[in-house]
LUMDOSE-873452 format. One line per field, with one value per residue: x, y, z of N, C-alpha, C, O in turn. Coordinates in Angstrom, 2 decimals, padded with zeros to 5 digits. Layout:
n_east = (X | ...)
n_north = (Y | ...)
n_up = (Z | ...)
ca_east = (X | ...)
ca_north = (Y | ...)
ca_up = (Z | ...)
c_east = (X | ...)
c_north = (Y | ...)
c_up = (Z | ...)
o_east = (X | ...)
o_north = (Y | ...)
o_up = (Z | ...)
//
This chain:
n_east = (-050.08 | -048.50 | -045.44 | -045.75 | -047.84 | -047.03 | -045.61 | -046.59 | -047.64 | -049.79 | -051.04 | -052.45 | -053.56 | -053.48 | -055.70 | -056.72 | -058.30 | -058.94 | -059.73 | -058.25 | -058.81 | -056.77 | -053.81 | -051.84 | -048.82 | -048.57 | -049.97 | -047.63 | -045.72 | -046.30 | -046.22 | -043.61 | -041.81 | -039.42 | -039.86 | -042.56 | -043.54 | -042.91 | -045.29 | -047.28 | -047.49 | -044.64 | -042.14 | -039.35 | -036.26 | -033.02 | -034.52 | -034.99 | -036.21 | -035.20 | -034.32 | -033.59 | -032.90 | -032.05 | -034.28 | -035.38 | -038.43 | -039.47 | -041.09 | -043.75 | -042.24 | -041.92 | -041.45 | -039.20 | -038.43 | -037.44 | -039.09 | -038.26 | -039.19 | -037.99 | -037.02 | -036.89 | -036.52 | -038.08 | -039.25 | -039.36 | -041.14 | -042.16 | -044.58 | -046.52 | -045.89 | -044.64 | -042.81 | -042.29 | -040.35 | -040.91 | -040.07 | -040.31 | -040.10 | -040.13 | -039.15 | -039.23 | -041.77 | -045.01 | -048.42 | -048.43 | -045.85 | -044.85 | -042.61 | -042.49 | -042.32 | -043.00 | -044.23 | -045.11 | -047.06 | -047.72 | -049.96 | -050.52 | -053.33 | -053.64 | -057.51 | -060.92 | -061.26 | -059.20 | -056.42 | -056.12 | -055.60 | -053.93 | -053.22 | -051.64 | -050.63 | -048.99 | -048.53 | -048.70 | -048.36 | -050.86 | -051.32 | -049.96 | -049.21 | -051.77 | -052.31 | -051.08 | -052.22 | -054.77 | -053.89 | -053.15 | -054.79 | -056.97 | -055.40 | -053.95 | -056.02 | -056.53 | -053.76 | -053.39 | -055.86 | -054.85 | -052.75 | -053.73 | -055.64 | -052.84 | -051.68 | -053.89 | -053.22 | -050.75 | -051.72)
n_north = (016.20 | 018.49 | 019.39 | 022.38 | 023.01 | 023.09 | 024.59 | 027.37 | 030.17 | 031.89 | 034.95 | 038.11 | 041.64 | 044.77 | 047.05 | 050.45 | 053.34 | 056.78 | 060.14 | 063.52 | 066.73 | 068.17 | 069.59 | 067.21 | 067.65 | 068.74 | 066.42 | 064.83 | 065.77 | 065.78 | 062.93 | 062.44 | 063.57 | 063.50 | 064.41 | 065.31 | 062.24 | 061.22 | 062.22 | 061.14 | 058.64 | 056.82 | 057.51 | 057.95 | 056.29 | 057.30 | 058.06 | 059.03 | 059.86 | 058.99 | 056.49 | 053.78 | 054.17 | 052.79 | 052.48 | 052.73 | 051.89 | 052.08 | 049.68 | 047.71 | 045.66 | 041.78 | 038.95 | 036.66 | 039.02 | 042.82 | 044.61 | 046.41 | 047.48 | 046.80 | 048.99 | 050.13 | 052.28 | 051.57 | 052.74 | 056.13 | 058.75 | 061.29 | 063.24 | 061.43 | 058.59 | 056.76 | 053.73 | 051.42 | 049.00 | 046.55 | 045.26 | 043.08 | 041.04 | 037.96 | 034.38 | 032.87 | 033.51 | 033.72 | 034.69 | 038.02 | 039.61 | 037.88 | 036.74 | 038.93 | 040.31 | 042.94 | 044.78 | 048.39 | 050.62 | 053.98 | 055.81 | 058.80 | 060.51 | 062.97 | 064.17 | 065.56 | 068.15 | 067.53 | 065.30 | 061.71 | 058.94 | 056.35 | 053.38 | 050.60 | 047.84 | 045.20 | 041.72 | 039.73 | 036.91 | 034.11 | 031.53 | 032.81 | 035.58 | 036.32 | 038.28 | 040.20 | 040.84 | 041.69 | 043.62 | 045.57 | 045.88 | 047.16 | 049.33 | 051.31 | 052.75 | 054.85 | 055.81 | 057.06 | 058.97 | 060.33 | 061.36 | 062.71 | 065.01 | 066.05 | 066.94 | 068.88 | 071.01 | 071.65 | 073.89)
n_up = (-077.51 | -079.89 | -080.37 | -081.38 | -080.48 | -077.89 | -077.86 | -078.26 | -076.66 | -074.91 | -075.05 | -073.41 | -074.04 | -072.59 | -073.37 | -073.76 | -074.89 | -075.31 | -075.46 | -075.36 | -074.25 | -075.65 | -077.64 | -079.81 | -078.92 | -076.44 | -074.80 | -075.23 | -074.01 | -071.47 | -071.28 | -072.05 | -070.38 | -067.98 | -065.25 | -065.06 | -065.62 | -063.28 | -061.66 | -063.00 | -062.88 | -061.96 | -060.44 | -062.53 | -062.71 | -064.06 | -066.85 | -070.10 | -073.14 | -075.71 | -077.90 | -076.94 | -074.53 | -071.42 | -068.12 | -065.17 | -062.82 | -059.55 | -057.52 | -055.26 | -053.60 | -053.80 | -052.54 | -054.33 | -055.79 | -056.21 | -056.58 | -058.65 | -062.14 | -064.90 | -067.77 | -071.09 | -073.29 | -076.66 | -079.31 | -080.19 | -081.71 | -082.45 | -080.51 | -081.52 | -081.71 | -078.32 | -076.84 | -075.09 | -073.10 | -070.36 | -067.97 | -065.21 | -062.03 | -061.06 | -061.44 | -059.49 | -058.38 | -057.66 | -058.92 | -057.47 | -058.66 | -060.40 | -063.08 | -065.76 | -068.55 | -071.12 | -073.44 | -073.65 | -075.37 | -076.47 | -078.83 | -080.43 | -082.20 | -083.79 | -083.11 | -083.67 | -081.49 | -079.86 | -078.64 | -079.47 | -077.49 | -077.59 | -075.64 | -075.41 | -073.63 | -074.24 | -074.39 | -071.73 | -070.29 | -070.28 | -067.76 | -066.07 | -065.89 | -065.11 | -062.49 | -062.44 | -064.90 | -064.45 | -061.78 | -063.52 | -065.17 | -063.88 | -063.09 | -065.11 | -066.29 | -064.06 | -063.70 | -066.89 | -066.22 | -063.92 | -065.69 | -067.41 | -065.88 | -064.92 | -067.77 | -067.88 | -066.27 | -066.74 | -069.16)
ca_east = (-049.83 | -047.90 | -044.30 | -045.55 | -048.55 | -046.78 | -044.50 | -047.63 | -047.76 | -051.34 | -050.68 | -053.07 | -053.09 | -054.22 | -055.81 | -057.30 | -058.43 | -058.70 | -059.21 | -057.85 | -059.24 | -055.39 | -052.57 | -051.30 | -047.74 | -049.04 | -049.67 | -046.45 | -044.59 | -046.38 | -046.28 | -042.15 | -040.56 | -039.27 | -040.23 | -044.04 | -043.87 | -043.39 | -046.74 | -048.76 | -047.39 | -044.09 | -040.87 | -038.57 | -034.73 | -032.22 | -035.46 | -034.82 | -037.08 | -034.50 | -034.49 | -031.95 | -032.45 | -032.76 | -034.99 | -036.44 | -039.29 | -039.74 | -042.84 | -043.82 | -041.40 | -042.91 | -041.15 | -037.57 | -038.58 | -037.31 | -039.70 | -037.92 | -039.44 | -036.91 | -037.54 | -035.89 | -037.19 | -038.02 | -039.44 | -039.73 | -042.05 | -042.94 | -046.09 | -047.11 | -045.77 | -043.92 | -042.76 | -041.07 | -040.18 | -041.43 | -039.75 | -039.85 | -040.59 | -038.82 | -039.71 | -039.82 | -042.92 | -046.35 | -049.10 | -047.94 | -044.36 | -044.53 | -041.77 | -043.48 | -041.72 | -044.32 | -044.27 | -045.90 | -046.82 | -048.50 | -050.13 | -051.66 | -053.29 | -054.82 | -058.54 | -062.06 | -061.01 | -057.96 | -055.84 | -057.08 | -054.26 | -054.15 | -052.38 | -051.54 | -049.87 | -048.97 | -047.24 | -048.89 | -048.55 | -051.54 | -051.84 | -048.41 | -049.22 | -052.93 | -052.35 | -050.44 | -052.97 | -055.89 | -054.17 | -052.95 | -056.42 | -057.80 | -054.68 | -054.17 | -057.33 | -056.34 | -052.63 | -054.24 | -056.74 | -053.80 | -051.75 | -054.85 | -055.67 | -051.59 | -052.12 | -054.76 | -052.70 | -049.79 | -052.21)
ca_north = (017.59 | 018.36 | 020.50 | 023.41 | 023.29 | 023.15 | 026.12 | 028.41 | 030.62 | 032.69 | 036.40 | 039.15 | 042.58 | 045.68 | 048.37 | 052.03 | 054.34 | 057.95 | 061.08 | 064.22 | 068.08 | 068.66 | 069.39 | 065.78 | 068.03 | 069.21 | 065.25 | 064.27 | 066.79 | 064.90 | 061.12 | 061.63 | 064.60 | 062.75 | 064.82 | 065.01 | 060.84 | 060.84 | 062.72 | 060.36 | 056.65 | 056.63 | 058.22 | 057.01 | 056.41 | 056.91 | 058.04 | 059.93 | 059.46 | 058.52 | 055.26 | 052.95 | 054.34 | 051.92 | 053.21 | 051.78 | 052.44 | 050.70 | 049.57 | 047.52 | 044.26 | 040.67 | 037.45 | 037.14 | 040.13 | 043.69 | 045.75 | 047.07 | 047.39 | 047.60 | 049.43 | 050.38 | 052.73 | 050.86 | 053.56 | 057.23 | 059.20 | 062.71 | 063.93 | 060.52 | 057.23 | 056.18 | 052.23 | 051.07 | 047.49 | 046.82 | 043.76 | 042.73 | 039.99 | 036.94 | 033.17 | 032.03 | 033.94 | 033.15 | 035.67 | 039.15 | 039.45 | 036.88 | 037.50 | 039.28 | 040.65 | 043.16 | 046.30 | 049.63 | 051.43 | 054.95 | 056.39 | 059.90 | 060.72 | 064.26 | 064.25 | 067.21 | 068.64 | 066.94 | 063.85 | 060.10 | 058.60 | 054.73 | 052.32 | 048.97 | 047.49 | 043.97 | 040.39 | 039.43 | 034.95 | 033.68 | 032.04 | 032.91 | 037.09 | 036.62 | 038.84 | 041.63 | 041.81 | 041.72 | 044.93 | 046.44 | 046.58 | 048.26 | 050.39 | 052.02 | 053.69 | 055.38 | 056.50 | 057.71 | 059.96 | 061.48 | 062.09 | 063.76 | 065.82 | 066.50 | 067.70 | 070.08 | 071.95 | 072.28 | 074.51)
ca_up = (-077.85 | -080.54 | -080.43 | -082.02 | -079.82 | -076.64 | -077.73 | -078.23 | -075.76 | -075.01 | -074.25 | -073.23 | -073.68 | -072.09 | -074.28 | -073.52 | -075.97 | -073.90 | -075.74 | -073.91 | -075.04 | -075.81 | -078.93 | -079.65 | -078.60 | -075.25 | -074.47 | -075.67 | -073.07 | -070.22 | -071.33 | -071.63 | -069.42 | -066.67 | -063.60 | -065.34 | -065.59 | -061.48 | -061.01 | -063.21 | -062.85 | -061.00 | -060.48 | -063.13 | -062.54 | -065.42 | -068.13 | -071.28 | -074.49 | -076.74 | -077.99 | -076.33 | -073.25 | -069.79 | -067.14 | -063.48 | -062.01 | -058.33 | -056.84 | -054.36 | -053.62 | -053.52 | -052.47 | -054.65 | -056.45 | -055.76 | -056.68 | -059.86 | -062.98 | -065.95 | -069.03 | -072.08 | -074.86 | -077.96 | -079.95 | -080.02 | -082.95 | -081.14 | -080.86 | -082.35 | -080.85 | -077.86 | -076.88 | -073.93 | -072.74 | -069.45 | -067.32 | -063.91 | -061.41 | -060.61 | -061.90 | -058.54 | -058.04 | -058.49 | -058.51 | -057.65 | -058.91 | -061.70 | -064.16 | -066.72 | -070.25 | -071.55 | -074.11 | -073.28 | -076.37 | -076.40 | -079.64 | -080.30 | -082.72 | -083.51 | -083.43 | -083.16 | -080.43 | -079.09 | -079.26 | -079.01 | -076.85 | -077.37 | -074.63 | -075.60 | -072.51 | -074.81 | -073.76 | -070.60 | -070.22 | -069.68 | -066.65 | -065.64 | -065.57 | -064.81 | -061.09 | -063.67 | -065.91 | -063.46 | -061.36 | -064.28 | -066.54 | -062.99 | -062.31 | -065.86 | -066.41 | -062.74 | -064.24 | -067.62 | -065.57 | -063.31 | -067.01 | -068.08 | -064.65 | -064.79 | -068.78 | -067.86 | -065.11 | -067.96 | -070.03)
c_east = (-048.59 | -046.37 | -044.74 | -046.85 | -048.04 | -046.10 | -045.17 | -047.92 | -049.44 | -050.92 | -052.42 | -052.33 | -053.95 | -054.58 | -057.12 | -057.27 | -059.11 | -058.67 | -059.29 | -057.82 | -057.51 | -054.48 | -051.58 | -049.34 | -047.77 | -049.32 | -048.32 | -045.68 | -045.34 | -046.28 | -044.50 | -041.17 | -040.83 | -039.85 | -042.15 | -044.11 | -043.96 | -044.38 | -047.37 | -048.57 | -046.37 | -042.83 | -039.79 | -037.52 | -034.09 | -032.93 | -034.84 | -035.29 | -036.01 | -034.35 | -033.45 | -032.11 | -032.83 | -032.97 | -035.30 | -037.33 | -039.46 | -041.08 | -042.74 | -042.85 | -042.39 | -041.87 | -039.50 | -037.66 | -038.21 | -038.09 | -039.39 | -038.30 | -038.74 | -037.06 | -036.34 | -036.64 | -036.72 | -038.24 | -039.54 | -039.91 | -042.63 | -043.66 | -046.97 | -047.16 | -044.65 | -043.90 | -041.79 | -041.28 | -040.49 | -041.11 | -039.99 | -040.33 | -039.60 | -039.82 | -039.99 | -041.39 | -043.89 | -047.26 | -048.22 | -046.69 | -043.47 | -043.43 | -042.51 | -042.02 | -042.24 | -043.62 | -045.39 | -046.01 | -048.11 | -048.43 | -051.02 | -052.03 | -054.49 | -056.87 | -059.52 | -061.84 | -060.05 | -057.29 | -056.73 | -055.53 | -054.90 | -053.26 | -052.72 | -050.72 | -049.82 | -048.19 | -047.44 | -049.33 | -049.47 | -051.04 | -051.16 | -048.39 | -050.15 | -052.79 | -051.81 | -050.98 | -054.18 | -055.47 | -053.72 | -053.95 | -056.55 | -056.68 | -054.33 | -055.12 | -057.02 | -055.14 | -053.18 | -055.03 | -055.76 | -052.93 | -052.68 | -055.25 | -053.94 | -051.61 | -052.64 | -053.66 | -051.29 | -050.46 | -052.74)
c_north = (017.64 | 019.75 | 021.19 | 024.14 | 023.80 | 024.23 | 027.27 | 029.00 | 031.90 | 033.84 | 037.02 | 040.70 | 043.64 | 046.48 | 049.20 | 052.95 | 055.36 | 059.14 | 062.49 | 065.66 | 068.87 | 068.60 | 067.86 | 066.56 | 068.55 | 067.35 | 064.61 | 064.79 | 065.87 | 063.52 | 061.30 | 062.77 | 063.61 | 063.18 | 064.87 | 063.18 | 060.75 | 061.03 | 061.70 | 059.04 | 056.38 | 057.41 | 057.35 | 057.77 | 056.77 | 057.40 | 059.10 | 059.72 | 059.52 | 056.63 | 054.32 | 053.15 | 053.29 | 052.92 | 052.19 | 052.78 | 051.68 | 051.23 | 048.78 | 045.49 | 043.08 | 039.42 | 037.79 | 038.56 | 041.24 | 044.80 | 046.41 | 046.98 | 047.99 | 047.57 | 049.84 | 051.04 | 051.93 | 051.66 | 055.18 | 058.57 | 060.48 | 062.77 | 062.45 | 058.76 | 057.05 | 054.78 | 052.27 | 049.38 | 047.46 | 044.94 | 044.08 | 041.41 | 039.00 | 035.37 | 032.47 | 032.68 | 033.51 | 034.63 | 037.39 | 038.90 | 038.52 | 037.28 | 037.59 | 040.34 | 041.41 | 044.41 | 047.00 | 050.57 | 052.44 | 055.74 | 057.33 | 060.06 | 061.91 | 064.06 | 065.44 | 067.05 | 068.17 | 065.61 | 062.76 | 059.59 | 056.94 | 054.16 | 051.58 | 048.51 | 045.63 | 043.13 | 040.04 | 037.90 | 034.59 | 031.67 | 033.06 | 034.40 | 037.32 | 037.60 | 040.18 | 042.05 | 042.39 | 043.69 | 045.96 | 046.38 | 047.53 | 049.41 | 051.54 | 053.18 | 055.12 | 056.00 | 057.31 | 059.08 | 060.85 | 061.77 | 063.09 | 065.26 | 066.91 | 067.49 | 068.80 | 071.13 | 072.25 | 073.52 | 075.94)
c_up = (-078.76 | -080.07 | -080.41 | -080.78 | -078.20 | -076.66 | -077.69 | -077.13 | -076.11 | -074.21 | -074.22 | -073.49 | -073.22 | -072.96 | -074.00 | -074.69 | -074.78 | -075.09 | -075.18 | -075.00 | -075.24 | -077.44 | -078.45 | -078.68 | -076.83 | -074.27 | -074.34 | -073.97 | -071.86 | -070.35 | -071.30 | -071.08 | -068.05 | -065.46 | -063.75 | -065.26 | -064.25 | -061.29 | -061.49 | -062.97 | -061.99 | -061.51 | -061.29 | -062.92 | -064.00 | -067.14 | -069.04 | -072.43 | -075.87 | -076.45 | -077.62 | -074.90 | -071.83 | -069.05 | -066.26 | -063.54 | -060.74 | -057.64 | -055.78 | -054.42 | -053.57 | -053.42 | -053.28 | -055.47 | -055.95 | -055.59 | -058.11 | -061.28 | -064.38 | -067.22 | -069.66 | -073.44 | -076.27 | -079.39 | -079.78 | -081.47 | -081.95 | -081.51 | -081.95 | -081.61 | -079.97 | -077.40 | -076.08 | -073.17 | -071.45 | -068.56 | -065.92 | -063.68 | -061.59 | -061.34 | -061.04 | -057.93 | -058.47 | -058.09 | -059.02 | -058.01 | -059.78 | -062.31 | -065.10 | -067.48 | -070.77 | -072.35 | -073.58 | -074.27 | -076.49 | -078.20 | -079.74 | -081.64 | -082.41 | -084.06 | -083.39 | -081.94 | -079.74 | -079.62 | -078.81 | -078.44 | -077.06 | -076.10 | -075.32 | -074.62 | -072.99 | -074.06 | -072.82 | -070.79 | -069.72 | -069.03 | -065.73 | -064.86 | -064.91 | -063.54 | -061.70 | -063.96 | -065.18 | -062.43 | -062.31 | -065.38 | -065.22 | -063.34 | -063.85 | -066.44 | -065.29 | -063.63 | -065.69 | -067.03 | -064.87 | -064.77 | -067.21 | -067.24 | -065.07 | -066.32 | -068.79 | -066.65 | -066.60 | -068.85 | -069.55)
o_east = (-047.65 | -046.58 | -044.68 | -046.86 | -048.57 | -045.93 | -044.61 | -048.61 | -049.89 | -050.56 | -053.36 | -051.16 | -055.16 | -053.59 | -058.27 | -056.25 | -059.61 | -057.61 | -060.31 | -057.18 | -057.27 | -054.57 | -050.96 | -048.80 | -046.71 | -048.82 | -048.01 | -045.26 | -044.52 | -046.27 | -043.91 | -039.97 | -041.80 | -040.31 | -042.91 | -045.11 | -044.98 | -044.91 | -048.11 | -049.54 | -046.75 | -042.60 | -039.38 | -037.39 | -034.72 | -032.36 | -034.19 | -034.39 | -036.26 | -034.31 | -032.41 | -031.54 | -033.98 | -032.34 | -035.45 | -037.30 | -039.61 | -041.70 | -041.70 | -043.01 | -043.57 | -041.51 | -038.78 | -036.57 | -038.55 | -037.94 | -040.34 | -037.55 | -038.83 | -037.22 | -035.21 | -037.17 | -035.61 | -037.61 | -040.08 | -038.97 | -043.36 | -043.90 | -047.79 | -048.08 | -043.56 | -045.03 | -040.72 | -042.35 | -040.40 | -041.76 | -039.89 | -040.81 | -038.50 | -041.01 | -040.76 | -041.97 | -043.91 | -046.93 | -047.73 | -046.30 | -042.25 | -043.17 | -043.22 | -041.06 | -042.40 | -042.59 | -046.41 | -045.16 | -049.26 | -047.40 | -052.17 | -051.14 | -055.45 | -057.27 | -058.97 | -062.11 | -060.15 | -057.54 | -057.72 | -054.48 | -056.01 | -052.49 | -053.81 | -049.61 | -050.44 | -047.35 | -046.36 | -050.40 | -049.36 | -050.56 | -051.65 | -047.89 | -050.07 | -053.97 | -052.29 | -051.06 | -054.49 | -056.26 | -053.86 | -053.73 | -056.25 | -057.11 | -054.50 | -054.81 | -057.27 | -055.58 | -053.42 | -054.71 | -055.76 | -052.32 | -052.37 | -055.20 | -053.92 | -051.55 | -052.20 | -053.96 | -051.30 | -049.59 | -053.28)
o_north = (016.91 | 020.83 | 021.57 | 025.28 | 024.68 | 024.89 | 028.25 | 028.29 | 032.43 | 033.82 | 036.51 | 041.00 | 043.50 | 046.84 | 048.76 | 053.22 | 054.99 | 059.18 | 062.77 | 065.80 | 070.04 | 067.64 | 067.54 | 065.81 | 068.62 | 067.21 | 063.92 | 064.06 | 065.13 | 062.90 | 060.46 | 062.83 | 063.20 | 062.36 | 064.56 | 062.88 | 060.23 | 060.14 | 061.12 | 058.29 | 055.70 | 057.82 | 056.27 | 058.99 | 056.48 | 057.26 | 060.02 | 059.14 | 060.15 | 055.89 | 054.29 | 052.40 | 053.22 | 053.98 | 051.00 | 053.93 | 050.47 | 052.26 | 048.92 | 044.53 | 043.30 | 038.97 | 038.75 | 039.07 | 041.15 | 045.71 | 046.94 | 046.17 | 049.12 | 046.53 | 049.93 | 050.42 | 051.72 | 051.37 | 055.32 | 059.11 | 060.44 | 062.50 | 062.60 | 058.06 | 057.12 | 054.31 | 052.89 | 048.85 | 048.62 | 043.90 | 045.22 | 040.68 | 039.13 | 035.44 | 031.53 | 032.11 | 032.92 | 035.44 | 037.80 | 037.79 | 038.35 | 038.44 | 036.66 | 040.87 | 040.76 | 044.93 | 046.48 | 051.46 | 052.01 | 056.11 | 057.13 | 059.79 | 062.02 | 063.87 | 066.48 | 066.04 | 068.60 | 065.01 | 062.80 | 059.90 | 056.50 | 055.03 | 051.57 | 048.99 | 044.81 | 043.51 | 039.76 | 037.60 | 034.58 | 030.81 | 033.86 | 034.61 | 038.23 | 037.95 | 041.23 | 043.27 | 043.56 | 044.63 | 047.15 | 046.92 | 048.71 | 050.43 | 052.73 | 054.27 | 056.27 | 056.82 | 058.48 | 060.18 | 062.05 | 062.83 | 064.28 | 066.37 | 068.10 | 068.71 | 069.73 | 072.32 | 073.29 | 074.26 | 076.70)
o_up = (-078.46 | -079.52 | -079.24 | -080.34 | -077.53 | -075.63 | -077.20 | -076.40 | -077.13 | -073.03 | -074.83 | -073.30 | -073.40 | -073.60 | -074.02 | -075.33 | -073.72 | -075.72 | -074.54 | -076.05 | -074.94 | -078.21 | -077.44 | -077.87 | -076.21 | -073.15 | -073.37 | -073.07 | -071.32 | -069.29 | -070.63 | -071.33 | -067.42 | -064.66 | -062.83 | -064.60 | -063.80 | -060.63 | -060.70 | -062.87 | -061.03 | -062.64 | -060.87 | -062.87 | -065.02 | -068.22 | -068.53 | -073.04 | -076.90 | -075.47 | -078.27 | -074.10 | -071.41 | -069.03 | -066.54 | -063.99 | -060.91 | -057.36 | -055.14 | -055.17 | -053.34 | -054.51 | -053.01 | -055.70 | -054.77 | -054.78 | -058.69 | -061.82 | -064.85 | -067.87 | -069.19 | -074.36 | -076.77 | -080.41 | -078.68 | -082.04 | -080.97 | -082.69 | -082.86 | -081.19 | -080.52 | -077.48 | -076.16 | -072.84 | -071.04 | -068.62 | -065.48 | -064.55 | -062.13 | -061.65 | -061.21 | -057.01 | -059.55 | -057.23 | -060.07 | -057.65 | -059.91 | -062.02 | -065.47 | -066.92 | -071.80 | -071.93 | -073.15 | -074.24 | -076.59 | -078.75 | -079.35 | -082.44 | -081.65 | -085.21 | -083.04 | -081.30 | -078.60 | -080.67 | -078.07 | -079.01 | -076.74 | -075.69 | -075.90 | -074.89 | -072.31 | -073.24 | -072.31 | -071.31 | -068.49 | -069.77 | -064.93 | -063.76 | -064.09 | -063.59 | -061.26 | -063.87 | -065.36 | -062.36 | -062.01 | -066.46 | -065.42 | -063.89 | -063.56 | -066.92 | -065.67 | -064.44 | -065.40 | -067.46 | -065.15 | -064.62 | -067.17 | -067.78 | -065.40 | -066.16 | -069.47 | -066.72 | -067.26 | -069.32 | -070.35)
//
């Protein structure tokens, strides 16, 4: 195996296309007001949609891991694109609680009759994340649907 080979790392990523009978601006207000992000995915610590900002979210602990998942806005484009860094997990883990590195990037764009919301949930190590990506393809679709549910009660 050569150097260059062995440095190659094989990612996955998650991706959802979702479009929701809503003004791309009416999306926006629930993907980044903080007390709307608790209802659909989790209660974030510290959040504010400016770019720079660190955020937690905590979930469920595993082995050296705490539970804490620490983010950091990378981008913010209203009513168009948001991007947030998405760490946790520990290296002594295997499975659940892997250390995983990942971006989270949400794009709307206006379409007939509403927006098209993209997810890209990028950077997941294959084999390394495989238990990540596995409950997070199921568990997204599920958060998506409560944004959307949560959307419609805004209107």
């Amino acid at each position: 195996m050569t150097d260059a080979a062995a440095l190659k790392v094989e990612t996955q990523d998650i991706v959802i296309d979702e479009v929701f009978p809503h003004a791309p601006e009416t999306i926006w207000k629930t993907l980044t007001d903080g007390e709307l992000m608790g209802r659909w995915i989790m209660p974030p610590t510290g959040f504010a949609p400016i770019e720079g900002t660190r955020f937690t979210f905590q979930t469920t602990p595993a082995g050296a891991w705490d539970g804490t998942i620490h983010c950091q806005v990378l981008e913010v484009l209203p009513h168009e694109r948001f991007v947030y860094a998405w760490r946790g997990g520990d290296e002594s883990n295997v499975g659940y609680g892997s250390r995983l590195d990942t971006v989270v990037t949400f794009t709307l764009t206006k379409v007939d009759g509403g927006t098209r919301l993209r997810l890209v949930h990028s950077g997941f190590v294959r084999p390394k994340n495989d238990t990540a990506f596995s409950n997070m393809s199921n568990g997204w679709p599920k958060v998506l649907s409560r944004l959307g549910s949560l959307t419609d009660e805004q209107n």
